[in-house]
TORKOL-4160 file (C-alpha; in steps of 0.2 Angstrom, whole numbers, padded with zeros to 4 digits, m for minus):
422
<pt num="1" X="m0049" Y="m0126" Z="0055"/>
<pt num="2" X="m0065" Y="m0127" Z="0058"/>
<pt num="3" X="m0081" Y="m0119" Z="0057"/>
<pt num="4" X="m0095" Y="m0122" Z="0071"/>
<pt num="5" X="m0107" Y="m0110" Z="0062"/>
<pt num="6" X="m0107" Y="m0101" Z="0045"/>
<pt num="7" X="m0118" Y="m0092" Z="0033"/>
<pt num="8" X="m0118" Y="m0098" Z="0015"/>
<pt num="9" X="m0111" Y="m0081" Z="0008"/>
<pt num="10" X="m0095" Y="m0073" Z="0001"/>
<pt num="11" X="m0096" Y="m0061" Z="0014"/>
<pt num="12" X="m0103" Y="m0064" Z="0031"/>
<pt num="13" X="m0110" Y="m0053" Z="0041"/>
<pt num="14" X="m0110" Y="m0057" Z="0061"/>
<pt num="15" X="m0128" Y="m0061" Z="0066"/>
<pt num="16" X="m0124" Y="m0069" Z="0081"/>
<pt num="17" X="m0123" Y="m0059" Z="0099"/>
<pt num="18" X="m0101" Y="m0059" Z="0096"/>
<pt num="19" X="m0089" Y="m0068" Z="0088"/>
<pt num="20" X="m0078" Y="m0078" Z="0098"/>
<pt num="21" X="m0061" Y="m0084" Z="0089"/>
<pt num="22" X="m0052" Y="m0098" Z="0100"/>
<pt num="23" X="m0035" Y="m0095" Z="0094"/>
<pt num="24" X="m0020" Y="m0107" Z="0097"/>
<pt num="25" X="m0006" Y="m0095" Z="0093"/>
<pt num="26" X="m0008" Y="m0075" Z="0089"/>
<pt num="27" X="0008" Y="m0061" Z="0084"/>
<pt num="28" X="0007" Y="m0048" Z="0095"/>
<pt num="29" X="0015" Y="m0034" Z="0087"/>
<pt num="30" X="0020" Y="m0022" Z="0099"/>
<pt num="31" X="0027" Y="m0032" Z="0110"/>
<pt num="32" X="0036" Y="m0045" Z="0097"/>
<pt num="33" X="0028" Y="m0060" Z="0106"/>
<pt num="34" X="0016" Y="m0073" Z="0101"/>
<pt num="35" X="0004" Y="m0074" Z="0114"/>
<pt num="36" X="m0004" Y="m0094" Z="0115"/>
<pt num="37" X="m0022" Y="m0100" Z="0121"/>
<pt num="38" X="m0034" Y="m0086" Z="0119"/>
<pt num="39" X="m0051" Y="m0081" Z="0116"/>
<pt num="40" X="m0053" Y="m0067" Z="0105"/>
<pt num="41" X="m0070" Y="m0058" Z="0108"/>
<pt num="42" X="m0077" Y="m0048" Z="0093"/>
<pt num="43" X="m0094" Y="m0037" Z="0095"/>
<pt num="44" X="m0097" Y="m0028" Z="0078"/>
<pt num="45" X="m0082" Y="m0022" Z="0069"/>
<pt num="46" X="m0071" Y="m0020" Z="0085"/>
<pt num="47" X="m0061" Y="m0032" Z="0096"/>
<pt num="48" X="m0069" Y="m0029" Z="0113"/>
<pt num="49" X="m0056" Y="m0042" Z="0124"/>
<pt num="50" X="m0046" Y="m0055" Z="0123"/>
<pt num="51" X="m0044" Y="m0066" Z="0137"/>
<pt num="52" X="m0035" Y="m0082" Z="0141"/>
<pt num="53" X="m0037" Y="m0099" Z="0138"/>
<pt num="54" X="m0054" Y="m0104" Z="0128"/>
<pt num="55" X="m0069" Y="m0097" Z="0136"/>
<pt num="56" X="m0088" Y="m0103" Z="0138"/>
<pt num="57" X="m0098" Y="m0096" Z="0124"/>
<pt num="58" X="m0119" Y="m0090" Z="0124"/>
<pt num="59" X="m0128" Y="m0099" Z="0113"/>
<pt num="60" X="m0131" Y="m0086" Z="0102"/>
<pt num="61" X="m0112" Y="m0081" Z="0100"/>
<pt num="62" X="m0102" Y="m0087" Z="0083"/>
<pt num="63" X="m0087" Y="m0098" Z="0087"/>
<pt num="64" X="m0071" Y="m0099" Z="0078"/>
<pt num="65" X="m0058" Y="m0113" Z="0081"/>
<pt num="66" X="m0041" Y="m0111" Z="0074"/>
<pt num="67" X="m0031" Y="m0123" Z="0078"/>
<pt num="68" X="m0013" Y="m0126" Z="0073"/>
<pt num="69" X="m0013" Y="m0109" Z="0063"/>
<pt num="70" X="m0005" Y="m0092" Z="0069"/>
<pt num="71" X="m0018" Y="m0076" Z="0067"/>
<pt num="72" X="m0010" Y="m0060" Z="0063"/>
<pt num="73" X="m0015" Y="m0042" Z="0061"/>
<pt num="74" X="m0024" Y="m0040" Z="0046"/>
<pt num="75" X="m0010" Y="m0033" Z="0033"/>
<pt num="76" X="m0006" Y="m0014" Z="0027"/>
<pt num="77" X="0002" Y="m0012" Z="0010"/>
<pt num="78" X="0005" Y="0006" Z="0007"/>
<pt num="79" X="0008" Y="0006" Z="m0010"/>
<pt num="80" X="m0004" Y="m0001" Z="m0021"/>
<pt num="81" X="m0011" Y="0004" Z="m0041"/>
<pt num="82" X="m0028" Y="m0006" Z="m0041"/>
<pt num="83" X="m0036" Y="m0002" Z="m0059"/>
<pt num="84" X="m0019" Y="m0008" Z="m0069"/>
<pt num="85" X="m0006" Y="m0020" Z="m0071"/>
<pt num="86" X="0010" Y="m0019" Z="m0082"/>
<pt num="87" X="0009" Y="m0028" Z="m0099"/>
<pt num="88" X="0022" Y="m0031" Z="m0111"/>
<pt num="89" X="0024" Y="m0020" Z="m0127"/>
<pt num="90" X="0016" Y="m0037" Z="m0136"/>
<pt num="91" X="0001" Y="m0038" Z="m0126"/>
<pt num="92" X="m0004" Y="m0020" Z="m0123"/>
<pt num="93" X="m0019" Y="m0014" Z="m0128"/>
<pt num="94" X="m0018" Y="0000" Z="m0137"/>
<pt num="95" X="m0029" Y="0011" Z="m0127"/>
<pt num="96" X="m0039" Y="0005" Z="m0110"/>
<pt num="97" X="m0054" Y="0013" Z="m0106"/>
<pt num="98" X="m0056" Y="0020" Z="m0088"/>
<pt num="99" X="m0073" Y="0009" Z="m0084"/>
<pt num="100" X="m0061" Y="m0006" Z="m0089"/>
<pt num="101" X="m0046" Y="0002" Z="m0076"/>
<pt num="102" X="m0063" Y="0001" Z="m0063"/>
<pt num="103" X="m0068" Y="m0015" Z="m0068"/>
<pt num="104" X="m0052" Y="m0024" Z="m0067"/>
<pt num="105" X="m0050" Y="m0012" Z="m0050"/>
<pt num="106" X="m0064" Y="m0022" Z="m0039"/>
<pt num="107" X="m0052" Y="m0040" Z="m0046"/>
<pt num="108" X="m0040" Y="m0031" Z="m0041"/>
<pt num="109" X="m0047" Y="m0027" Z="m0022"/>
<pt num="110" X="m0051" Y="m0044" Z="m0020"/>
<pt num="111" X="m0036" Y="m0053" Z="m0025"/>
<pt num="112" X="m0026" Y="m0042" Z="m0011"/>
<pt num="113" X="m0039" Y="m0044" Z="0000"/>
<pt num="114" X="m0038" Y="m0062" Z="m0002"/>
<pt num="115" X="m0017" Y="m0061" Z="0001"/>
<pt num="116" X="m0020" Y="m0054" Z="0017"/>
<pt num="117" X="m0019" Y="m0036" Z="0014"/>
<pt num="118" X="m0038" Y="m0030" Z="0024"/>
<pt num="119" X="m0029" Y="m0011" Z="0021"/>
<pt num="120" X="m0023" Y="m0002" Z="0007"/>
<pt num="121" X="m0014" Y="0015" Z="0002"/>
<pt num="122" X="m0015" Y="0019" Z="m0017"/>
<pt num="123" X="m0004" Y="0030" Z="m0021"/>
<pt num="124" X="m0010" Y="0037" Z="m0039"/>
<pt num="125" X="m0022" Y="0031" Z="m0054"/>
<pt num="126" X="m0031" Y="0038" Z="m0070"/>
<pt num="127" X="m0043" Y="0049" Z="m0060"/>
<pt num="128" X="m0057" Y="0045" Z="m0049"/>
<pt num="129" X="m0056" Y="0026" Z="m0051"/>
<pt num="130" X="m0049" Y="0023" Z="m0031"/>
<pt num="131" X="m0060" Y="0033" Z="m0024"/>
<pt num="132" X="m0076" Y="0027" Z="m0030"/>
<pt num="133" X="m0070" Y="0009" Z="m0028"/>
<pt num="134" X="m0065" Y="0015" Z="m0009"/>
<pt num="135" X="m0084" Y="0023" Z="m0005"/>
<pt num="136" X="m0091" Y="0007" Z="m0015"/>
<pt num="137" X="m0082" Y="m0006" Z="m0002"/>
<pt num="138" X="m0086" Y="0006" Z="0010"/>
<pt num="139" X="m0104" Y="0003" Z="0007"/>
<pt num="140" X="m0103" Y="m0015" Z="0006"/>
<pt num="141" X="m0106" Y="m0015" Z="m0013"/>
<pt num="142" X="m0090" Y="m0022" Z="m0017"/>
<pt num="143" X="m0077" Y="m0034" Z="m0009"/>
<pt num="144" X="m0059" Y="m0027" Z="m0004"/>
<pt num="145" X="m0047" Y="m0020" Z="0007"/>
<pt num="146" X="m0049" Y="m0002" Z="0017"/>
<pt num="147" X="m0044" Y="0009" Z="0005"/>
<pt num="148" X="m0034" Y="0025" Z="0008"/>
<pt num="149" X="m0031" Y="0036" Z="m0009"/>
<pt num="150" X="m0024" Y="0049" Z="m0017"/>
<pt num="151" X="m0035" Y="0050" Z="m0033"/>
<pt num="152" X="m0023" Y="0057" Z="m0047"/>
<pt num="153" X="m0006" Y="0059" Z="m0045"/>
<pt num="154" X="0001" Y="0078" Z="m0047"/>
<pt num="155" X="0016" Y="0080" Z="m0058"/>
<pt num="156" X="0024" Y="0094" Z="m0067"/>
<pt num="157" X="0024" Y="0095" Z="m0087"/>
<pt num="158" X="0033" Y="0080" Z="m0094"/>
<pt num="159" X="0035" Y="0073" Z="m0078"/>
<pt num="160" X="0032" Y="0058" Z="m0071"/>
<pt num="161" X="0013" Y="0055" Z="m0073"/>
<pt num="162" X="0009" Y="0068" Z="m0084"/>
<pt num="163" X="m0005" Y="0059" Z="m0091"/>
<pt num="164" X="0001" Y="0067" Z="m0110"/>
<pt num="165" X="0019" Y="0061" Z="m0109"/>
<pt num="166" X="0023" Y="0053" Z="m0128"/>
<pt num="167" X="0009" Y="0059" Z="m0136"/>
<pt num="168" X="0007" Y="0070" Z="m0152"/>
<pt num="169" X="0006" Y="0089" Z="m0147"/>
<pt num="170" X="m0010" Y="0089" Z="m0158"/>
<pt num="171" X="m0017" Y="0076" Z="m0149"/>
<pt num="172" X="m0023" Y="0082" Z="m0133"/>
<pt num="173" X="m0026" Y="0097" Z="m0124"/>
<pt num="174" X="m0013" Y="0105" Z="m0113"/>
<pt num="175" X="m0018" Y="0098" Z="m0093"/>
<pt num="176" X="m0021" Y="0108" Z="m0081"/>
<pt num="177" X="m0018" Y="0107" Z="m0062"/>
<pt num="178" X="m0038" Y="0099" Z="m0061"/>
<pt num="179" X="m0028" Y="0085" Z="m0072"/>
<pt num="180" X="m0014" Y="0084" Z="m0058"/>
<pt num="181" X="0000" Y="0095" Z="m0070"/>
<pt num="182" X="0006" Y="0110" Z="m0061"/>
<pt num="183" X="0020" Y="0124" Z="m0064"/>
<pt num="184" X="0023" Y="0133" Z="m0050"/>
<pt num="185" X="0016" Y="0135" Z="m0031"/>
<pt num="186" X="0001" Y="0144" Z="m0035"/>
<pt num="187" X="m0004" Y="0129" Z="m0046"/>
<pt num="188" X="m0001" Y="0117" Z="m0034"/>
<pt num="189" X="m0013" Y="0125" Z="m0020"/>
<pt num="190" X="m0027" Y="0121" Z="m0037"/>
<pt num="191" X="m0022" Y="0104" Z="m0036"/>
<pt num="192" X="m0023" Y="0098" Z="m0020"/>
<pt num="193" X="m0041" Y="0107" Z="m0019"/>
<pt num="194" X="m0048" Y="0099" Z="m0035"/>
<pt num="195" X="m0043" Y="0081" Z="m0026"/>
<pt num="196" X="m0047" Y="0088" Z="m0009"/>
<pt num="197" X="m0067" Y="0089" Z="m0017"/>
<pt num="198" X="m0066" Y="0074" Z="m0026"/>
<pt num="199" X="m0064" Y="0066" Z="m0008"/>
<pt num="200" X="m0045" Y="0059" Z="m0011"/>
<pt num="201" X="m0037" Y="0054" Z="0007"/>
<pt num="202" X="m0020" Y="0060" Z="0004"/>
<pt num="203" X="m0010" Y="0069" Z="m0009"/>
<pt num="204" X="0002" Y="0060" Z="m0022"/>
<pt num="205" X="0016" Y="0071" Z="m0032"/>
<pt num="206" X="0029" Y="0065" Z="m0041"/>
<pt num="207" X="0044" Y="0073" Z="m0039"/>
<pt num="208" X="0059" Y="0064" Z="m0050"/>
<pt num="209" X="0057" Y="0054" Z="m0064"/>
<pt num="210" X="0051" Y="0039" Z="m0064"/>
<pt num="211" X="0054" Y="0019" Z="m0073"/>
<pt num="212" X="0039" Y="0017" Z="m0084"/>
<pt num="213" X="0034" Y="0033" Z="m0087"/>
<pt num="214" X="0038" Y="0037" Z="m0107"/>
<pt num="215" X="0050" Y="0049" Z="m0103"/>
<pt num="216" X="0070" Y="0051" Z="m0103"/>
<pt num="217" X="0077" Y="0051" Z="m0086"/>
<pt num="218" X="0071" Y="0041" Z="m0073"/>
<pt num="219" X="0078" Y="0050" Z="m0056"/>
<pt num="220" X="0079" Y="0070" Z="m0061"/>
<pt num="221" X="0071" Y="0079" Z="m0050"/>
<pt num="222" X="0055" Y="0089" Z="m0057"/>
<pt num="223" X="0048" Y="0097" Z="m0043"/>
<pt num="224" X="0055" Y="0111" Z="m0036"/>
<pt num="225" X="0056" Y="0115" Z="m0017"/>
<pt num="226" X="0045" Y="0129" Z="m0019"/>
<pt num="227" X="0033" Y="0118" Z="m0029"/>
<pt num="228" X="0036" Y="0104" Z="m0015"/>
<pt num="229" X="0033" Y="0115" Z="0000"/>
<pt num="230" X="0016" Y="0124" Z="m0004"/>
<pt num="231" X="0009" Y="0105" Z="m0009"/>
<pt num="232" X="0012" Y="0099" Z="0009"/>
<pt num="233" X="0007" Y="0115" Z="0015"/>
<pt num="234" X="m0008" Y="0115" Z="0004"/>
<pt num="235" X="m0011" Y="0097" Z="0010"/>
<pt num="236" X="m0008" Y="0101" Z="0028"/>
<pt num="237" X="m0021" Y="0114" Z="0028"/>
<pt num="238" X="m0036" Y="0100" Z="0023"/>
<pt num="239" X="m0028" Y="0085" Z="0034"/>
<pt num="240" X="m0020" Y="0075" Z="0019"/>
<pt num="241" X="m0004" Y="0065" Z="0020"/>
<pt num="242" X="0009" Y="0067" Z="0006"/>
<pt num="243" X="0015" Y="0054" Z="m0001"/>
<pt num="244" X="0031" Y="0056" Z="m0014"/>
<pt num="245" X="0035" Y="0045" Z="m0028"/>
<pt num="246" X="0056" Y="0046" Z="m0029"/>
<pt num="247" X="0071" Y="0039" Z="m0038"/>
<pt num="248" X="0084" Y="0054" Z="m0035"/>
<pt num="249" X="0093" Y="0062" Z="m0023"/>
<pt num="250" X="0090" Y="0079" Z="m0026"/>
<pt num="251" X="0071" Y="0077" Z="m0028"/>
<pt num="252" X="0070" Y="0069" Z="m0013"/>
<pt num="253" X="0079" Y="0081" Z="m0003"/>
<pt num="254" X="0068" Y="0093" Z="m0008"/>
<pt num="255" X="0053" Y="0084" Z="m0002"/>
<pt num="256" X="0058" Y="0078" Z="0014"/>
<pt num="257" X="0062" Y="0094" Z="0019"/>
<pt num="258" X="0046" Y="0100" Z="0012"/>
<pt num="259" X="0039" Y="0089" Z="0025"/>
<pt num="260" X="0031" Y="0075" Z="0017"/>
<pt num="261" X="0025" Y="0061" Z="0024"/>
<pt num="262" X="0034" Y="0047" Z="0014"/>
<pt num="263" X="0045" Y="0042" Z="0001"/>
<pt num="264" X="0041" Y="0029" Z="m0012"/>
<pt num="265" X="0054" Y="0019" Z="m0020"/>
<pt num="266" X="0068" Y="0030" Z="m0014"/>
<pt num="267" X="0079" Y="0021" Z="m0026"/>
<pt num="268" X="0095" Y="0032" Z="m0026"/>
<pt num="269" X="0095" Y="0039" Z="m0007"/>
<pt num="270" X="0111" Y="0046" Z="0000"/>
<pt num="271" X="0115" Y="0045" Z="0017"/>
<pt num="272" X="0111" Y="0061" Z="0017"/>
<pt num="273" X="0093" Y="0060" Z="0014"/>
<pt num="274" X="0093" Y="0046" Z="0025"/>
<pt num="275" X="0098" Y="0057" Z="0039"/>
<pt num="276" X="0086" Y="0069" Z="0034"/>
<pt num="277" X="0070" Y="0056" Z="0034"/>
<pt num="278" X="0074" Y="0053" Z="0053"/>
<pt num="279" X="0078" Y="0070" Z="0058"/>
<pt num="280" X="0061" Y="0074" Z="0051"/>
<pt num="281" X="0052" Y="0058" Z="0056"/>
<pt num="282" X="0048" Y="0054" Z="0036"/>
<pt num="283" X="0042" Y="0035" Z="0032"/>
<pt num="284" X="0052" Y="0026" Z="0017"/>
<pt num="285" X="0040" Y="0015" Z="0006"/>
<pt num="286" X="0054" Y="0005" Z="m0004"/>
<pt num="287" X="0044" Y="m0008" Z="m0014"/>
<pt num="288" X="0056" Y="m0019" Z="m0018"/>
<pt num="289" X="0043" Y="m0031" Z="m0027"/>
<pt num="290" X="0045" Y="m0017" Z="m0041"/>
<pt num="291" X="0062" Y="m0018" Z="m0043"/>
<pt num="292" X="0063" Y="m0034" Z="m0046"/>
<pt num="293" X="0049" Y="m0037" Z="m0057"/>
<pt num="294" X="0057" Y="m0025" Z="m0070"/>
<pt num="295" X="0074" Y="m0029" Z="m0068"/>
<pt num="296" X="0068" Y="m0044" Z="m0071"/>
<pt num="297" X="0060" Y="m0038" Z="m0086"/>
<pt num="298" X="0071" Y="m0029" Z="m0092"/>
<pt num="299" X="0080" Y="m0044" Z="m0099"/>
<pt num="300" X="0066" Y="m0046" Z="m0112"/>
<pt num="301" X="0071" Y="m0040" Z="m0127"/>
<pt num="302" X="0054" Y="m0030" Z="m0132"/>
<pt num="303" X="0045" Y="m0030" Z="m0116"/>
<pt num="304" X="0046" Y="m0013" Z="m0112"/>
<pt num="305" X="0046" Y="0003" Z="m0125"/>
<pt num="306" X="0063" Y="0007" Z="m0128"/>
<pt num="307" X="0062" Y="0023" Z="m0118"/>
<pt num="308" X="0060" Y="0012" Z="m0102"/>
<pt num="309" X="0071" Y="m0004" Z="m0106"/>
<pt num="310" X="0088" Y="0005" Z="m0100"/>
<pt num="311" X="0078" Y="0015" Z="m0083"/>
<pt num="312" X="0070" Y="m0002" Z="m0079"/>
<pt num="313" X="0087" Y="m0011" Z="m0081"/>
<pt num="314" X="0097" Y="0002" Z="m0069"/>
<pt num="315" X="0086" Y="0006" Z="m0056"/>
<pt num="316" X="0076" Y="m0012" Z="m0054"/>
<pt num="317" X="0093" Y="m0018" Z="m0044"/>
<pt num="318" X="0096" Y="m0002" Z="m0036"/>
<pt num="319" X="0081" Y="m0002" Z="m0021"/>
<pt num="320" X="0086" Y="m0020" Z="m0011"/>
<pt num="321" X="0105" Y="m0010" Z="m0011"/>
<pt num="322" X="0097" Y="0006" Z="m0005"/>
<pt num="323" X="0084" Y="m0004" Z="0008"/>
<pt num="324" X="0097" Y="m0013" Z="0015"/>
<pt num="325" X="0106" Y="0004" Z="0020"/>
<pt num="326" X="0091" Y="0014" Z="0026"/>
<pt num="327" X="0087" Y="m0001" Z="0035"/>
<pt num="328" X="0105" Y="m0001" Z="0046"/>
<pt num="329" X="0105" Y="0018" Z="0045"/>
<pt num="330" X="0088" Y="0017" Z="0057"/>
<pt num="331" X="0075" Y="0026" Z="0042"/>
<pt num="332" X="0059" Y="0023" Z="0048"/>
<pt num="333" X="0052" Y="0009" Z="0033"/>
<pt num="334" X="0033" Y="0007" Z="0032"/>
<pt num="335" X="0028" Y="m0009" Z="0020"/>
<pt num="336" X="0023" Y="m0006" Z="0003"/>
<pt num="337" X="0025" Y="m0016" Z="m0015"/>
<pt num="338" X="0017" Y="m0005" Z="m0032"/>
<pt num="339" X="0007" Y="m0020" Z="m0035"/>
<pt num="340" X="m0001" Y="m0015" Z="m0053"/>
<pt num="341" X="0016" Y="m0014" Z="m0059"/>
<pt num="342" X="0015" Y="m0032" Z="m0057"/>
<pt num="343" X="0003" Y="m0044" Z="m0054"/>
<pt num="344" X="m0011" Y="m0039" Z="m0039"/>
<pt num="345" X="m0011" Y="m0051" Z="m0024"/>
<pt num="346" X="0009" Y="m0056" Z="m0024"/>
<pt num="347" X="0011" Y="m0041" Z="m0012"/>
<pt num="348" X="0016" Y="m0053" Z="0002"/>
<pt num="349" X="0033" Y="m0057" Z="m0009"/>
<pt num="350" X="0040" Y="m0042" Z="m0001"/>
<pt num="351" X="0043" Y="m0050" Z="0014"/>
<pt num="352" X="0051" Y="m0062" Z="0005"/>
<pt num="353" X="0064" Y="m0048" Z="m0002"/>
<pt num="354" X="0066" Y="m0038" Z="0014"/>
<pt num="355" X="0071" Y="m0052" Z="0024"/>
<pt num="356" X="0083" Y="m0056" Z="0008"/>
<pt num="357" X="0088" Y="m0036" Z="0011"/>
<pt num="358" X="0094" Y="m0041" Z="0032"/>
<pt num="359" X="0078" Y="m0033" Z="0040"/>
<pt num="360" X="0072" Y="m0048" Z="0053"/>
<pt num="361" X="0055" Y="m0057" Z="0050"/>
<pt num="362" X="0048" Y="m0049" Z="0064"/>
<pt num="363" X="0053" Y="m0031" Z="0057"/>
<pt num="364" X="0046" Y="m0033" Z="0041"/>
<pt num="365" X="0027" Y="m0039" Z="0049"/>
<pt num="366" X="0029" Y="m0024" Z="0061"/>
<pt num="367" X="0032" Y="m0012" Z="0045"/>
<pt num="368" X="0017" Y="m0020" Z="0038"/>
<pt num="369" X="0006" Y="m0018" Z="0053"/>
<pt num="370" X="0009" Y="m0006" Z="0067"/>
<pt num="371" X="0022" Y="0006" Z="0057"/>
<pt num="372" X="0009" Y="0007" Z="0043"/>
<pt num="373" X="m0006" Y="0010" Z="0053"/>
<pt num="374" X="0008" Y="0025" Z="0061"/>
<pt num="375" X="0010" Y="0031" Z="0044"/>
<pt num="376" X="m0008" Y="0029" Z="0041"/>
<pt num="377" X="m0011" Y="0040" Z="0058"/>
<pt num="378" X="m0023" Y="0026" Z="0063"/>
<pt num="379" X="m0010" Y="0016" Z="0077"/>
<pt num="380" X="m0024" Y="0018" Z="0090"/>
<pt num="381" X="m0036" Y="0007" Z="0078"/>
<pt num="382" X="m0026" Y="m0002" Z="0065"/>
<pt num="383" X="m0012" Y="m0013" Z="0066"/>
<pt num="384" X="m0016" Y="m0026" Z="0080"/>
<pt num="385" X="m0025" Y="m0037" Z="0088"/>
<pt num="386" X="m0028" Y="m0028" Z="0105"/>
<pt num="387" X="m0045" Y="m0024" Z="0114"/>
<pt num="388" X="m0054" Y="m0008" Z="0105"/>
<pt num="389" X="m0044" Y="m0009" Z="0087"/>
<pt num="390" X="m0054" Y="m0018" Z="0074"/>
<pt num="391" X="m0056" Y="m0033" Z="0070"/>
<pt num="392" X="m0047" Y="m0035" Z="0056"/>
<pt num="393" X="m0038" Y="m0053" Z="0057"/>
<pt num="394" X="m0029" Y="m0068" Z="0046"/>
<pt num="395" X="m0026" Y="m0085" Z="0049"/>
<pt num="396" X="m0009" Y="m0090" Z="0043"/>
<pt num="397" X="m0004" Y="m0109" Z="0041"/>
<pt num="398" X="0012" Y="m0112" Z="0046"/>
<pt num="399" X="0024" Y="m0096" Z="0058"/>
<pt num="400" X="0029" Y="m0083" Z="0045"/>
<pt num="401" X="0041" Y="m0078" Z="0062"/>
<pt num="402" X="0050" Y="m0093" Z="0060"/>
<pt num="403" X="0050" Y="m0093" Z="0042"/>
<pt num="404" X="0042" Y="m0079" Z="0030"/>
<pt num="405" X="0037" Y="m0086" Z="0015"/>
<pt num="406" X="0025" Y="m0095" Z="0028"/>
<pt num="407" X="0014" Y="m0077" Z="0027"/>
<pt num="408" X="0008" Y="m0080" Z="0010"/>
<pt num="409" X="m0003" Y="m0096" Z="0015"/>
<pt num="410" X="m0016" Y="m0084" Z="0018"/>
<pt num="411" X="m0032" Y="m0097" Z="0023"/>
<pt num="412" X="m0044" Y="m0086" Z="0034"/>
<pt num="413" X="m0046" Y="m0065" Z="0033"/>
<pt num="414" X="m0060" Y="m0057" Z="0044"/>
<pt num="415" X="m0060" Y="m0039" Z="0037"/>
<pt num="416" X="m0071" Y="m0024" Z="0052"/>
<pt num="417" X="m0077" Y="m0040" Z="0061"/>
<pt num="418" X="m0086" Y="m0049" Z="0043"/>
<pt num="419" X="m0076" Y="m0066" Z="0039"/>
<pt num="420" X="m0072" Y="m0064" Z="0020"/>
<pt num="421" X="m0075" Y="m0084" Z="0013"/>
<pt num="422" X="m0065" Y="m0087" Z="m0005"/>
C-alpha cells in the first residue's frame, strides 16, 4: 500500500480536486463478483465513477494505490452498545457514572471504526449517550462510525431494561414512560414521542426477557400485542424503525406481527415465527458473538450474578442452532454482533460464526452490507461501491471470499470520502 500524497492527521479531509483509488481487486456486492483493475473516482463524500483499468490523474487529484489487497464496502453492524462493555462480578464497579458510559463511548466508536464497521445501529443505552456521540461524529468533533440510534430502550416494569431492575423499592423512583417503562398502549405512544424529541433514529423495546438483565426469566414475553402494535404504530407515524430485542417465541410472535422491523437475538424462534418474519418481510439480527461470549462465560464460577449464570448458560448455545435454521428456512438476516456485551471492535468474529453456522462467505458480507443498508432504508446510498453511494471503503489484506477470518485484517477505512489513518 502506498500513499503518493497524505496529510499528517488522524483524519484526513480531501483537499485535492478528487480522490482517485487504483484498486487491484474490489467485492462487488450485488452481483457476488469481484471486479479487478479499476479506478475508483471520489469527489467529496460520494463515489462519482469507477471505470477500468488505472486512469491518468490531474495534478491536483489525491491518488491511492492498493495493491495486492481486496476493498470492500465499508461494513454495517446493526447491533451495537457503544458506552459499555460486560465486566465480571469481580471487576464491576459498583456504579458507572453516564459521562464515564460517554467517555468510554467515543473509545468505543473508534475501535469499531477501526475494525471496519464505517456504520453502526445501536440498539439501546442509558439515555442520551448515542445520540449525542452520533451528532458529535456528525460534526466532525469525534472519530466514529455513522451512527443510527435508538436512544433508551423501552420496556415494561421489571422487564428487560427497566433501568430499576434489582434495586431496593426505596431506592428510586417509579420510571415513567420518558425513562422508557410503559404499561399499556397509551403509554407507549409517550414513549416513542419523548425519544422522537430527543432526535433517537429508531425505536428499541424489549419484548421478552432478556440474559443479563437482573431478572428471573430470560425468554418470557413482557410486551403484549397491544403494547407491541401501538409502538410501531407510534413509530410509523414519525418514520422510526423498530427494532426488537427477543429470546422467546411468544414475544416475538407478537412483534412480528405487530410489524417490526427486526428481531434481535431471536434465540428460541420456531418455524413458526420464522415463517411469519418472511411473510412479513422482518430482518433477523442474530448476534451470535453474544452467544458465545456468555456461554462462554458462563463457565466461570462467579462471573455473572447468580440471577444470570443459568440464563447465560442456556441461551448462549441456543442462537448458532436457531441461525442455522432461519438461515435454511430463507429469514431474511441482517448482520449484527451486541458488541458492549463483549469487547468493542471484535465485531468482525461474526463472520467467523455464521460461516461456522452454514451461511457462505459471500452471504454473510452481503448481510453486512447491502441487507443492512435495506434494513437501514439507505440501499440507494450505503452498502457498495457503485457510482453515486458514498464513499465509504476498507482495504482488506488477504480475500475474506476465500477465506473469512481474512475480513478482520482491516488496514485502510475511508469513512464519507475522508481516509481515517490509525
Amino acid at each position: 500500500m502506498k500513499y503518493l500524497k497524505y496529510l499528517s492527521a488522524l483524519l484526513i479531509f480531501p483537499l485535492y480536486s478528487s480522490t482517485v483509488i487504483y484498486s487491484s481487486v474490489y467485492v462487488d456486492v450485488i452481483n457476488e463478483v469481484q471486479v479487478n483493475n479499476t479506478s475508483i473516482i471520489i469527489d467529496n463524500n460520494k463515489i462519482t465513477a469507477i471505470k477500468k483499468g488505472f486512469i491518468d490523474i490531474d495534478k491536483n487529484d489525491l491518488i491511492i494505490n492498493f495493491n495486492s489487497y481486496t476493498l470492500m464496502p465499508g461494513l454495517m453492524d446493526m447491533h451495537v452498545h457503544f458506552g459499555r462493555e460486560y465486566q465480571s462480578k469481580a471487576k464491576r464497579p459498583i456504579k458507572v457514572e453516564r459521562e464515564t458510559e460517554a467517555i468510554l463511548a467515543t473509545q468505543h466508536a473508534y475501535k469499531t471504526l477501526k475494525a471496519g464497521f464505517t456504520t453502526v445501529r445501536q440498539v439501546g443505552d442509558s439515555g442520551m449517550v448515542a445520540i449525542s456521540l452520533r451528532d458529535a461524529i456528525n460534526s466532525g468533533h469525534v472519530i466514529g462510525p455513522r451512527i443510527f440510534t435508538s436512544g433508551k430502550s423501552i420496556a415494561t416494569t421489571g422487564g428487560h431494561a427497566d433501568p430499576t431492575n434489582g434495586m431496593s423499592s426505596d431506592s428510586y423512583e417509579y420510571p415513567v414512560p420518558e425513562d422508557g417503562v410503559i404499561n399499556g398502549p397509551y403509554e407507549a405512544y409517550t414513549a416513542v414521542r419523548q425519544r422522537y424529541k430527543d432526535g433517537a433514529d429508531g425505536i428499541k423495546l424489549t419484548v421478552t426477557g432478556g440474559v443479563l438483565s437482573v431478572a428471573k426469566s430470560g425468554d418470557n414475553p413482557q410486551f403484549t400485542f397491544e403494547e407491541a402494535d401501538a409502538v410501531v404504530k407510534a413509530a410509523k407515524d414519525y418514520g422510526m424503525w423498530v427494532a426488537v430485542h427477543a429470546h422467546g417465541a411468544q414475544g416475538m410472535k407478537r412483534a412480528v406481527l405487530a410489524g417490526v422491523d427486526s428481531v434481535e437475538h431471536g434465540t428460541f424462534m420456531t418455524e413458526e415465527v420464522m415463517d411469519l418474519m418472511i411473510k412479513n418481510g422482518t430482518y433477523y439480527v442474530p448476534t451470535i458473538s453474544a452467544g458465545e461470549f456468555v456461554a462462554e462465560k458462563a463457565k466461570i464460577d462467579n462471573y455473572f450474578p447468580d440471577i444470570v449464570r443459568p440464563k447465560a448458560a442456556s441461551v448462549g448455545p441456543q442462537i448458532g442452532a436457531t441461525f442455522r435454521k432461519a438461515h435454511q428456512r430463507g429469514v431474511m438476516i441482517a448482520f449484527g454482533t451486541d458488541a458492549g456485551v463483549f469487547k468493542h471492535g471484535n465485531n468482525g468474529k461474526e463472520f467467523g460464526f455464521m460461516v461456522e453456522a452454514g451461511m457462505p462467505a459471500m452471504e454473510t458480507i452481503q448481510a453486512a452490507t447491502i441487507t443492512n443498508a435495506m434494513l437501514l432504508k439507505m440501499e440507494g446510498e450505503l452498502g457498495q461501491i457503485k457510482k453515486g453511494f458514498y464513499a465509504d471503503i476498507i482495504a482488506i489484506k488477504g480475500n475474506p471470499v476465500s477465506d473469512i477470518k481474512n475480513i478482520r485484517n482491516v488496514k485502510f477505512v475511508m469513512k464519507d470520502g475522508k481516509q481515517i489513518i490509525f
